[in-house]
N, C-alpha and C positions, 0 to 999 in steps of 0.2 A: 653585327648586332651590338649596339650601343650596353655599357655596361649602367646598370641602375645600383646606388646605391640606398641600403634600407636604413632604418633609422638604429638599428643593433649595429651594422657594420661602423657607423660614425660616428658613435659613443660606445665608451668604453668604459665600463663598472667593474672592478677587480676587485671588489671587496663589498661587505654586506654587512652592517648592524643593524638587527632588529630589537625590537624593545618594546617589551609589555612593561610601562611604567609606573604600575604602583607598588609601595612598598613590598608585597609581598610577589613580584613580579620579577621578571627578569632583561635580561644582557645575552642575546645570541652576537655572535662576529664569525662571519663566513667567507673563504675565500677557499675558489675551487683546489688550492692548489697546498693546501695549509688545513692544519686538524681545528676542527668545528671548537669553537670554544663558548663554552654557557656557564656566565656568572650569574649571580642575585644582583638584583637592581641595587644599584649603591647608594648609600644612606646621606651622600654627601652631595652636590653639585658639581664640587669642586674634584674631587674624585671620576665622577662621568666626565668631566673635562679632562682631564687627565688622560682617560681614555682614547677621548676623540684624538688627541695632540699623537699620542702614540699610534695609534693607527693610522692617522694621516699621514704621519709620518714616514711609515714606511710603504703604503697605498695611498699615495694619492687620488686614487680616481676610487673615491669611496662615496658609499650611499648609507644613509641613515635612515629606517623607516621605523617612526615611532606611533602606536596604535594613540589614538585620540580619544582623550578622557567623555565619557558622559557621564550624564545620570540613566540608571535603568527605570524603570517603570515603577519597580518594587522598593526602590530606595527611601522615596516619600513618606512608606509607610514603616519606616523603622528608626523613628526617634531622632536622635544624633547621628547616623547614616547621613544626611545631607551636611553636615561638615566636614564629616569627613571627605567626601566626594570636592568640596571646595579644596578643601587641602590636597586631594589630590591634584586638582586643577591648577594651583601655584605651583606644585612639584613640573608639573608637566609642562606649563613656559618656563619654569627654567631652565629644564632640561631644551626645549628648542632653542632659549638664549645662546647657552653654550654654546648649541651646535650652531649657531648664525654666530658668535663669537669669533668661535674657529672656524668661521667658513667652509663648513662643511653641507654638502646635499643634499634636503632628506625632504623628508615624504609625510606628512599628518595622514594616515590611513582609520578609518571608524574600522568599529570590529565588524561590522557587516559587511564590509568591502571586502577584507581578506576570506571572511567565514564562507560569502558567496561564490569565491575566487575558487575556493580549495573543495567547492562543493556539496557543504555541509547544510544539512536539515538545520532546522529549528529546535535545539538540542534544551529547550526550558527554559526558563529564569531562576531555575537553580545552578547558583555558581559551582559548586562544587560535581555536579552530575555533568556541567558542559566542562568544566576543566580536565576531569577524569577522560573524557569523551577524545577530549583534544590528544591527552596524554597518549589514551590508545593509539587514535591514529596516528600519530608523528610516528611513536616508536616503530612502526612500520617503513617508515620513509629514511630513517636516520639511525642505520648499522651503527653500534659502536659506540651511541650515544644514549644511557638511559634518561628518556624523560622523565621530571618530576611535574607535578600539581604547578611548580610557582616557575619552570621554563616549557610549559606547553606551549602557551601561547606566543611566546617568544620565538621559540621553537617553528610553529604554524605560520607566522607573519615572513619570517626568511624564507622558507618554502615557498607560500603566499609569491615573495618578491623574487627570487630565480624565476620560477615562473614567467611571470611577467617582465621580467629581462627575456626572458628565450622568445618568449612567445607575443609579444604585445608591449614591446620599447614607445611607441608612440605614447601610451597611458603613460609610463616614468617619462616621460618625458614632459607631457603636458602636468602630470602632478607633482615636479621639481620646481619649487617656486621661481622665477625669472631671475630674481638677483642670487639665485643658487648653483643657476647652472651652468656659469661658465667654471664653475670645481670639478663638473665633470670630462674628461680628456675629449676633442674632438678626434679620432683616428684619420688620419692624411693619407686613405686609400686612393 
């Protein structure tokens, strides 16, 4: 019997940052072998780079999945809401700058990708009822680690991304952008 190798056996991800990117958002970094760590989104750029350097540093074979700014539906109707929402949208290339800076992996993920990933209804267009929502469920999943309001969704996207490491490499694999992916290790099984 011929041996088949899968698309998990010949990549190798040892490491995980996820990241809800706006200001009041956060910084998961995950690696199965190492305690969970959840900061606040950092106020600087250069600071998130910093990051990436140090983490690469010591994983190499690291993956970034940062959730993908939009506009909601309800945004339009709240005045200065849509500059903000702009501002977030600079925040959020430069944080991918960084990460193509340092040559690092990663993944633009919308929040309906990971929200449908992980199973979850249609939890309203109130932020704060689907944040709290998130809150609950993660704290289930993640012993040892109290979620807050501003590392829920941080929190949900790394889960999101194990996942589909375990289960569905093909999908990271096709959604690493092309000139991304040779950052991640090929394993010589």
């Amino acid at each position: 019997m011929q041996n088949v190798r899968t698309m998990a056996d010949m990549y190798a991800i040892d490491k995980i940052i996820a990241i809800d990117p706006g200001a009041g958002g956060g910084i998961v970094i995950y690696s199965p072998n190492e305690e969970l760590q959840v900061l606040k989104m950092t106020k600087k750029i250069k600071d998130f780079s910093d990051i990436l350097k140090r983490e690469k540093e010591t994983t190499p074979n690291l993956l970034v999945v940062i959730e993908q700014v939009q506009v909601w539906k309800s945004d339009k109707d709240h005045g200065g809401k849509e500059f903000g929402i702009e501002k977030m949208k600079t925040n959020f290339n430069s944080l991918v700058s960084a990460m193509e800076i340092n040559e690092v992996a990663h993944i633009k993920i919308h929040p309906i990708t990971w929200q449908k990933g992980l199973n979850f209804k249609n939890q309203g267009d109130e932020k704060t009822k689907r944040k709290r929502f998130y809150k609950d469920w993660i704290s289930k999943k993640t012993p040892g680690v109290k979620p807050t309001l501003w590392s829920a969704d941080a929190l949900c996207i790394c889960e999101f991304t194990k996942r589909q490491i375990r289960y569905n490499m093909p999908w990271v694999i096709r959604t690493i952008p092309k000139n991304m992916l040779h950052n991640i290790r090929i394993n010589n099984i």
